[in-house]
C-alpha positions, 0 to 999 in steps of 0.5 A: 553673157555674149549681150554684156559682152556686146554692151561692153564693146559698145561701151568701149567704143563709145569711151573711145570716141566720146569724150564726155563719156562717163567710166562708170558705165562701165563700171556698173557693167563690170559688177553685171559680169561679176554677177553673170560670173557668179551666177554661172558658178552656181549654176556649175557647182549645182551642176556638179552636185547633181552629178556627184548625187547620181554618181553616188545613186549608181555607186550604190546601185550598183554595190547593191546589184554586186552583193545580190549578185554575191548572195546568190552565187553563195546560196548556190555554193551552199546548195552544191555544198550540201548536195555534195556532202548529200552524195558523198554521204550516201556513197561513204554509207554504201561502201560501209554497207559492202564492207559490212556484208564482205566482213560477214561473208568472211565470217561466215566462209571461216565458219564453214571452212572450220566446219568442213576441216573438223569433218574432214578430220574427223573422217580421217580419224574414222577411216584410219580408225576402221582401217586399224579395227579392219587390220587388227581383225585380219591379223587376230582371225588370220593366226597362224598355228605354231604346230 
């Protein structure tokens, strides 16, 4: 581009101090800058595809490395999930567990209490019973004559 500038400079002055000189010299030499022109806006619109393809390559390397990114940060969601599910699983089973042994001992302490209150009575029954046959002895042997 700067050598047709330079050639058109040249022309120009030539055109200025020539007077047989011929216009279309000049002419040609317009038709070269718009070859020039066009060449540079090919060369710029290939530039600009290239760049926009590797844009778009590191576009989607970069989706890629995002749903990567993604997919592991779900897998170890899921994996804290289960393990969570796991524990609280275990902790749910051993408070059933205790509940379970705390409802039989329950059981078993109503067992006995019944147990012990129904000897108790039944102790109670036969004292006061051996205290009535003990008394009624004492007041039969004990008779006293009316004479």
């Amino acid at each position: 581009m700067e050598a047709l500038i330079s050639h058109f400079t040249f022309l120009s002055d030539q055109a200025c101090y020539d007077k047989s000189f011929d216009p279309s010299a000049i002419e040609d030499l317009i038709k070269l800058f718009e070859v020039e022109a066009y060449k540079s806006w090919a060369a710029m619109e290939l530039e600009h595809e290239n760049e926009v393809q590797e844009a778009e390559t590191d576009m989607k390397q970069a989706e890629e490395y995002l749903d990567s990114v993604m997919e592991s940060a779900m897998d170890e969601f899921r994996r804290f999930e289960e393990e969570m599910e796991r524990m609280s699983k275990k902790e749910m089973e051993g408070l059933v567990e205790t509940a379970e042994k705390a409802r039989k001992m329950g059981k078993l302490m109503e067992k006995a209490a019944t147990v012990a209150s129904k000897r108790y009575i039944e102790a109670a029954m036969n004292s006061a019973t051996a205290s009535m046959k003990s008394a009624w002895k004492s007041l039969s042997s004990n008779r006293v004559h009316p004479s």
